[in-house]
N, C-alpha and C positions, 0 to 999 in steps of 0.2 A: 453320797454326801461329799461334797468336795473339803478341798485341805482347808480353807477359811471357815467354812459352817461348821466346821468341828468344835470351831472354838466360841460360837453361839449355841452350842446343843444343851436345851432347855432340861433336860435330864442329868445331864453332867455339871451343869452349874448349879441345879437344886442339889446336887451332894454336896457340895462344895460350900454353900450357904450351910450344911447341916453340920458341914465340917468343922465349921467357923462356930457353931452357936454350941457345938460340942466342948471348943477350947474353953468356953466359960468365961471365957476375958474379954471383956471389949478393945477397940483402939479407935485413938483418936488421930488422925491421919489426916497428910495432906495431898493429891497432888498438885503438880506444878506445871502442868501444861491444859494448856485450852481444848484440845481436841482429847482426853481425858474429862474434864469437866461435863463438855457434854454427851460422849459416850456412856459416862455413869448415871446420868439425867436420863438418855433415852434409850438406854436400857431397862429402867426401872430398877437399878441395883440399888438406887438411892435410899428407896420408900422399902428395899427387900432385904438389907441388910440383918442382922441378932441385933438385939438392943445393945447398946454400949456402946455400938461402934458410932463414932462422929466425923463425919465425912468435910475437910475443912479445902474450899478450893481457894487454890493460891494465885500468885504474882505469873502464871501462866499465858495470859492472854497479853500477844506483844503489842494489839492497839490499845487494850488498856493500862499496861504500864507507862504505856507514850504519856512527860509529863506534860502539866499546864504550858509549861515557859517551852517546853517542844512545837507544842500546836500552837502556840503564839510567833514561834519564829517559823516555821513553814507558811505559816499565812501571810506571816511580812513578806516571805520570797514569792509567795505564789502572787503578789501584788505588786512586785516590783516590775517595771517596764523590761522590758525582751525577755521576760522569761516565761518558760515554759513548763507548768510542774506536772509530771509524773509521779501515780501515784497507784498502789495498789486501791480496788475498789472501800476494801473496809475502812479506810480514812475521810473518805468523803465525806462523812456524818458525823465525825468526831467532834465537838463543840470547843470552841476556843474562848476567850474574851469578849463578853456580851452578845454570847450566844451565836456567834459567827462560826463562821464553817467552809470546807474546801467548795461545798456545794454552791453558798452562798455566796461565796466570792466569784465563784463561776458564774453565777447569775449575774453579778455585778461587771464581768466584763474582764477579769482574770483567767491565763489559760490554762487551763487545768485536765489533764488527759488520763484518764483510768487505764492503765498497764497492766497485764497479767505475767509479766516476768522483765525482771532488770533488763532485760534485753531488747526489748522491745521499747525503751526508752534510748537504749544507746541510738537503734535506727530511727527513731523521733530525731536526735541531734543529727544525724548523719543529714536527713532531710531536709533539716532547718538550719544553715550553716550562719546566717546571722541573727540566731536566736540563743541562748543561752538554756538549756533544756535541765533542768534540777530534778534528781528523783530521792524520793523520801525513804532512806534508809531503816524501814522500821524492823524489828525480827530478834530474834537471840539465834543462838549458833550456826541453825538449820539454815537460814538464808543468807547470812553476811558472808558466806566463802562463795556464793551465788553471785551476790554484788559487790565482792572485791575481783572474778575473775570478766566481768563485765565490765568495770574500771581496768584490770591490763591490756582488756579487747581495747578498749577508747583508746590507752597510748599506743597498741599495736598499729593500729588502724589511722592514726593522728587526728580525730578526732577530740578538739579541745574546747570542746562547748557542752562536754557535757559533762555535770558534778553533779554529787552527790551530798546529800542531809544526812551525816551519819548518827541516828539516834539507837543503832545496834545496841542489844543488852546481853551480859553473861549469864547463866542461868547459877552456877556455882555461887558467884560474891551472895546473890540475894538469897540464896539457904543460908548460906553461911550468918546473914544478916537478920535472917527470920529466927535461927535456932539461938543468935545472940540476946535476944528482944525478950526481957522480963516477963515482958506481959505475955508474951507464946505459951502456948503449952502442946508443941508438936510434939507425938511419941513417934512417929512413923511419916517415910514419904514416899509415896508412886512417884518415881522421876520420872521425866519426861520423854517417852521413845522417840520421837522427831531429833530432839537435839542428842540424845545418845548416839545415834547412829553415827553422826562428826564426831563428839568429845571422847565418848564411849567411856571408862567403868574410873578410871583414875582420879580424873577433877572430883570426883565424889567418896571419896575413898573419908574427907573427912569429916563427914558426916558421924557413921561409925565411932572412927578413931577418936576424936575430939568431943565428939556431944555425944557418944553414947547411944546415937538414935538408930535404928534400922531403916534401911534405905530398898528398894525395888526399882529396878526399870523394866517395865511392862509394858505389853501391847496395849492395843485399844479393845480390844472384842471383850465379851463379857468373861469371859474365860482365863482371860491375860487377867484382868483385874479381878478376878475371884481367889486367881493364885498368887498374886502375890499378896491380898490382905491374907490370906491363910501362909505365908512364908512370913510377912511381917509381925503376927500374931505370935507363932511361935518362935522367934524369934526376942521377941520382947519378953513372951513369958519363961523363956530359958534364961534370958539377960546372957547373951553373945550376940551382940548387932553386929552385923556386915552388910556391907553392902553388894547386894547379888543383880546378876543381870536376867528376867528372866524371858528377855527379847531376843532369844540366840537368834531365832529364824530371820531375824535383819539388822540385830544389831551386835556388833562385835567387841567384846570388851577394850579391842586397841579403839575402836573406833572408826575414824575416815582419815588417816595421815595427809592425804593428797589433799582432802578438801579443807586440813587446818592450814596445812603450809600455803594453799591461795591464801586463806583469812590473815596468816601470818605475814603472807609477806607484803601486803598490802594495808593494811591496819594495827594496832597496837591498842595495846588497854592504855585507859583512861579514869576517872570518875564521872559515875552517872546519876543521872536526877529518874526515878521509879515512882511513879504515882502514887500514893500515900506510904511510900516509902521514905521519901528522901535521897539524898546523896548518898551512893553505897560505893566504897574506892574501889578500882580498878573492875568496877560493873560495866565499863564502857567499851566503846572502840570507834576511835578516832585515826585519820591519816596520819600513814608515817610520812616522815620528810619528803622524802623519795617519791612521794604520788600526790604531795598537800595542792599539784596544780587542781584536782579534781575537787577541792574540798570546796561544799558550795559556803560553807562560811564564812573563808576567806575572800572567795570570787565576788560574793555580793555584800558582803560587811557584815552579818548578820553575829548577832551575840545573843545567847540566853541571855533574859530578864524576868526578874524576880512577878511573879502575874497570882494573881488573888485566886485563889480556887473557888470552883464554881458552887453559887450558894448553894446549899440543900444537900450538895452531894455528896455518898457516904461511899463511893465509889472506892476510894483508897483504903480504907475500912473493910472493906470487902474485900479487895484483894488482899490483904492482908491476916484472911479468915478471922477478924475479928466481929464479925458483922454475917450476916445471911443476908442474903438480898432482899427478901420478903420483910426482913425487919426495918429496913431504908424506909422513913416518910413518903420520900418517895414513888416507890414503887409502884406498878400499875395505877398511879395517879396521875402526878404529873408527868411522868419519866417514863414512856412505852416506846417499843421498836420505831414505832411509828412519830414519835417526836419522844427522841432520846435527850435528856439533860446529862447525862454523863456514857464516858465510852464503854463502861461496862455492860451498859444495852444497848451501846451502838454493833457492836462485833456478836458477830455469828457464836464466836468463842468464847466471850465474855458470862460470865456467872449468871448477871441478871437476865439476859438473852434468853441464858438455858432455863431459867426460873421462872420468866416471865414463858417461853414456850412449850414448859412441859405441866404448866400449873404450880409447882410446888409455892406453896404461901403459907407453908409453913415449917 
């Protein structure tokens, strides 16, 4: 058995399920990353859980926290003349303003070019020296130190055609924001191992401290997320919440210093707009001074505007674990993979995705 199938060994997690249904407590739990979401879906942990426990997936998915007025202003730029948008694949599908889309603008005669890493848009600009190349900054921690040290490559290199759509999110403000919200009732959160690895154990420290709540950062395998619902468990029922890390094998409680100080020194918080969230302050990251030549919102004029969310969709709702996917009008009706009304079944990672492709409809 090698060192990863360990942490899939169907015997070691059926203890661990007995362990859980031993404590007598259920929890109500969330996590906050997309590649969680459907790791719990396709594993079957979902449907194998003790009764009690309520598995609520959050603001994790960074194409579906992308707001309305986001995709409304990347399609203004992906339709403005000489430019050129780069764009990771999962955006292409995302629906904007009457149902329009990166796809669909591409069809229309927009250039629109699917990238697989920020970099690969800087040599798009390098290429196209009188075209103006914009790539779509979507992500929370994990990628923005990615495409901030691909922005010092551009002034290293003087490359000045090519900017960036910073629509980067923080993972912290939006906890902070979910365990503020009346209407919540989170007892527990799986954080999210991707971004721990850069932030690592501190930004979350107030979790704990201030709400009371017990906090995990955990793998993906069935194994990582078997222990720490059974760490959050007893936790809750001793009433001493911490926050523990239980991702030592990659992630370190300092975190990634080098790869904050790129993000740092090339970006700055802001206030951000979060899909059925709202404006969450200092949720953002915008250019600092020192780099604003790169910023495509100034290069091409572009402003968030206020844009009508899309009828039917209970998308924000959803991420915001107040909603199941299955309970959405919606669902496998109008709104399937295959012609998406909202981004939470556009992304691989998104809730209804993993709802709609592992069955759950109920």
């Amino acid at each position: 058995m090698s060192f990863l199938d360990s942490f899939k060994d169907p015997e070691l997690s059926r203890r661990l399920l007995d362990q859980l249904a031993a404590e007598g407590q259920g929890l109500r739990f969330m996590e906050v990353c997309g590649t969680h979401t459907v790791a719990i879906f396709q594993s079957g942990l979902h449907s194998l859980l003790p009764p009690g426990f309520v598995h609520l997936s959050g603001p994790g998915c960074p194409v579906c926290v992308t707001d309305d007025a986001e995709v409304a202003a990347y399609l203004e730029a992906a339709n403005k003349p000489g430019v050129i948008m780069a764009t990771f694949g999962d955006l292409m599908k995302v629906p904007g303003p009457g149902g329009a889309n990166l796809k669909t603008a591409q069809a229309e005669g927009a250039r629109v070019k699917v990238v697989y890493a920020p970099f690969d848009a800087l040599t798009l600009a390098r290429d196209n020296p009188g075209d103006t190349v914009v790539f779509i900054g979507v992500g929370f921690e994990t990628t923005a130190p990615t495409i901030a040290a691909t922005v010092m490559m551009a002034r290293a290199q003087g490359i000045a055609n090519f900017k960036v759509l910073s629509f980067h999110k923080l993972v912290p403000p939006a906890l902070s924001a979910l365990l503020s919200d009346p209407e919540m009732n989170i007892e527990a959160f799986i954080l999210p191992g991707h971004v721990s690895t850069i932030i690592g154990l501190a930004p979350y420290e107030f979790i704990a401290r201030d709400h009371g709540v017990p906090a995990v950062i955990a793998g993906f395998e069935p194994m990582d997320i078997l222990q720490a619902l059974l760490a959050l468990t007893r936790m809750r029922k001793s009433g001493k919440p911490e926050v523990k890390n239980l991702y030592t094998r990659v992630t370190s409680d300092a975190g990634n210093p080098k790869a904050m100080a790129v993000m740092n020194e090339v970006f700055r918080t802001c206030d951000a707009r979060w899909r059925g969230i709202g404006v969450i302050p200092g949720s953002g990251l915008t250019f600092r001074e020192a780099y604003a030549e790169f910023d495509a919102f100034a290069a091409l004029g572009i402003e968030l505007k206020t844009v009508a969310p899309i009828k039917g969709c209970r998308c924000g709702d959803v991420l915001k674990g107040k909603l199941k996917p299955s309970d959405c009008p919606l669902f496998k009706t109008a709104c399937t993979p295959a012609r998406p009304v909202g981004p939470c079944m556009v992304s691989t990672e998104g809730s209804c995705a993993a709802y709609f492709k592992y069955h759950l409809d109920a």
